[in-house]
N, C-alpha and C positions, 0 to 999 in steps of 0.2 A: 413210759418215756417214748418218745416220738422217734422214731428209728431213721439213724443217718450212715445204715450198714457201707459204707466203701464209700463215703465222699471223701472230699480233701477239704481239708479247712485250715485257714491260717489267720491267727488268734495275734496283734499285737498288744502290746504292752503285756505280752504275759507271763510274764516274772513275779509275779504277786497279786494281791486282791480278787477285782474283778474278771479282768484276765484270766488267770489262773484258774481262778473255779468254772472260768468260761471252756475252757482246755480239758481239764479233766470230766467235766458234764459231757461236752460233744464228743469225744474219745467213749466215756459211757454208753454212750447214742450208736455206735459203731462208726464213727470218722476216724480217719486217720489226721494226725493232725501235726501241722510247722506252728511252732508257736516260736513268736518274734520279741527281740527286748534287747538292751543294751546289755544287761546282768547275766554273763557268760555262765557264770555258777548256779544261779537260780532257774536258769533256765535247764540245764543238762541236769538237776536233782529235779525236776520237774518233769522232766523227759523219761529218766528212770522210774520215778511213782506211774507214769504212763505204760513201762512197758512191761512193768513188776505184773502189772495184771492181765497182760496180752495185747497191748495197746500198741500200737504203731505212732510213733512220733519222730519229730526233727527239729532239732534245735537249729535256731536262724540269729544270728548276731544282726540286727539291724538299730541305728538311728533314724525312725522315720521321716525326720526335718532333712534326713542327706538324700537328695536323689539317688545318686550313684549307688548307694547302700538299699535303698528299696529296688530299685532295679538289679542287684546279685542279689539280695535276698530272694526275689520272686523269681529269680531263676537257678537259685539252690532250691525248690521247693518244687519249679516243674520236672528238673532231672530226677530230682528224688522220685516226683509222686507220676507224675507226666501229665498232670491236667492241675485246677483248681477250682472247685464247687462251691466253697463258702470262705468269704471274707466277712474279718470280724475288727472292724477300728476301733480299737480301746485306748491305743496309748495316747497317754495326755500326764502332760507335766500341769505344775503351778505357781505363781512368783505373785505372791499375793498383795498389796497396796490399795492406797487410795488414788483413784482416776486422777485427780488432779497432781498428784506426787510420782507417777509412775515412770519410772524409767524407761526410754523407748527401746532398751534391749531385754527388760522383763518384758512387756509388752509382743514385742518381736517373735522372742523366744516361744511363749503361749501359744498364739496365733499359727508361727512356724510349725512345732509338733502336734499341736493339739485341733487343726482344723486342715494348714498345706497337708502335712501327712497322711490323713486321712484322703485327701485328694490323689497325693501319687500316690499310692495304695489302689485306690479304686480304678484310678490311668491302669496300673499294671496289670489287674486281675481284670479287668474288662477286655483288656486285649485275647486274653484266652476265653472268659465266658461267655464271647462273642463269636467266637468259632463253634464252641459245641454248642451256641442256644439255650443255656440252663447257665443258672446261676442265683448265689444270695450274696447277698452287701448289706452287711449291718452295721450303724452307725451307732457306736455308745456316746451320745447327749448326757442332759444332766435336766433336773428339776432348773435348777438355777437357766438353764436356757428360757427358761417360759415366763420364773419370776422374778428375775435378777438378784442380785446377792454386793450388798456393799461390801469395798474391798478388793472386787473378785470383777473388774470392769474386760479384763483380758481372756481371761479364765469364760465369763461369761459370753460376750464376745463368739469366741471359736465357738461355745457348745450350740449356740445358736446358731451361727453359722453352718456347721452341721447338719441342723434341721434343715435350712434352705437348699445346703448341697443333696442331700438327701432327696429330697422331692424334686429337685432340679433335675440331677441322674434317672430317677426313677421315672418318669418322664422319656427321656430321650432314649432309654433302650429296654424299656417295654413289650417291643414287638419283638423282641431278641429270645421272651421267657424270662427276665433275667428281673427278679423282684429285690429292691433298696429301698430297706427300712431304720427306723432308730427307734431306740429304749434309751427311754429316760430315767434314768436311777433317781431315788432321790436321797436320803441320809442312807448310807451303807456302813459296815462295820467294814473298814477297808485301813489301809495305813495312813489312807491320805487323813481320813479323820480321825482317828484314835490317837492321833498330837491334838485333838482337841480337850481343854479340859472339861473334866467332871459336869462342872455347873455348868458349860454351852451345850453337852450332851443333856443331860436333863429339861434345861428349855427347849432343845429340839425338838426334846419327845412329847413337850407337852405340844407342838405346833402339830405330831402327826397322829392322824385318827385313832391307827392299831395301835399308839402307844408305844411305840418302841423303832430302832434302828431295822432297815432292812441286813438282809445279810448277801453276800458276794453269792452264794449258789441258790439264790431266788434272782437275782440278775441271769445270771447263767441257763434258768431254765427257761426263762420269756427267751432269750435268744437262740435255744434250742426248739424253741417252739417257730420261731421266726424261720430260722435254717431249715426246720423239716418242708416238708411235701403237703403237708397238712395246709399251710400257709401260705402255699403260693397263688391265692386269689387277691392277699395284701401287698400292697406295692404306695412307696411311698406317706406310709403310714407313721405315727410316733407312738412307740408303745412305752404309755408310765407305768414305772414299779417303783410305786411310791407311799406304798401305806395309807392311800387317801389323802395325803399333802397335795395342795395347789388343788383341787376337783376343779376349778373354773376352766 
């Protein structure tokens, strides 16, 4: 494991899934970690599994679509920590439909958490990673950014977007140290799909190489690998973990 003894890392959406296993991997790594989410209770049993084992954590009550609320969020995490070394953008909702029927407050809504968020997030923590010269920003995308996915024109939208802000950022404060990358997931065993049935899960798998669903702590470790020291020759990069789905 790639050793991240004494960073600070602040994990959204991690109340579940990919999150989640994002949080308890980097905490394993030796970071100390603010893990962000609206789910008060998921978040503080997740904070205890963290400190059951000697881990330093901090539960952050954030909506990332509200400025206001990222902005006290990322400044409950510097009084706590007093710096910030690794941002991890995971949270993202979904409001699924067909582009031509889509509601422009599903629509909105996507867009708003799933790619603005990601945005003030990166505003906030740039403002200190910018002072000490070091830093990582990691962007959780999606396969579906690359290949698109009917149904999912909003959904898809942001993750792609994503990728552009990513490379965009990555760019402009390079000379800073400060390396902005994204992992693309591609079918995870997450909650978001386990509402899928049986038979979509099954044709999935015939679509990927390995044969089967990835899992949330093979996400978790390309992003621990991203956050180390190891890594920082990669800047503006998209890293798939995808079982061999999409290779083109």
């Amino acid at each position: 494991m790639f050793s991240l003894k004494d960073k600070i890392a602040l994990i959204t959406g991690a109340s579940q899934g990919i999150g989640r296993d994002t949080a308890l991997a980097l905490a394993e790594a030796g970071a100390k970690v603010a893990v962000a989410a609206r789910n008060e209770e998921r978040l503080a049993s997740l904070v205890s599994e963290i400190e059951a084992v000697g881990g330093a954590a901090l539960a952050v009550k954030m909506d990332v679509a509200d400025a206001e609320q990222v902005k006290a969020g990322f400044k409950q995490v510097l009084e706590k920590f007093g710096r910030l070394d690794i941002l991890v953008n995971n949270a993202a909702i979904t409001r699924d439909g067909l582009a031509m029927r889509m509601k422009p407050e599903d629509w909105e809504a996507v867009l708003k958490t799933n790619l603005t968020g990601a945005h003030l997030c990166s505003q906030q923590a740039l403002a200190t990673m910018m002072c000490a010269r070091t830093g990582r920003i990691i962007n959780i995308s999606s396969i579906v950014a690359q290949s698109g996915n009917a149904g999912q024109a909003n959904y898809v939208a942001a993750k792609a977007g994503l990728i552009g802000l990513t490379k965009a950022i990555a760019i402009e404060i390079a000379s800073r140290n400060i390396t902005v990358n994204a992992v693309a997931p591609g079918f995870i065993e997450t909650p978001m799909t386990e509402v899928l049935p049986d038979k979509v899960k099954e044709a999935l798998k015939t679509r990927i190489p390995l044969g089967r669903m990835g899992t949330p702590r093979e996400v978790a470790s390309a992003i621990v690998f991203l956050a180390s020291d190891e890594a920082g020759y990669i800047t503006g990069h998209v890293l798939n973990v995808n079982g061999g789905m999409h290779l083109a």
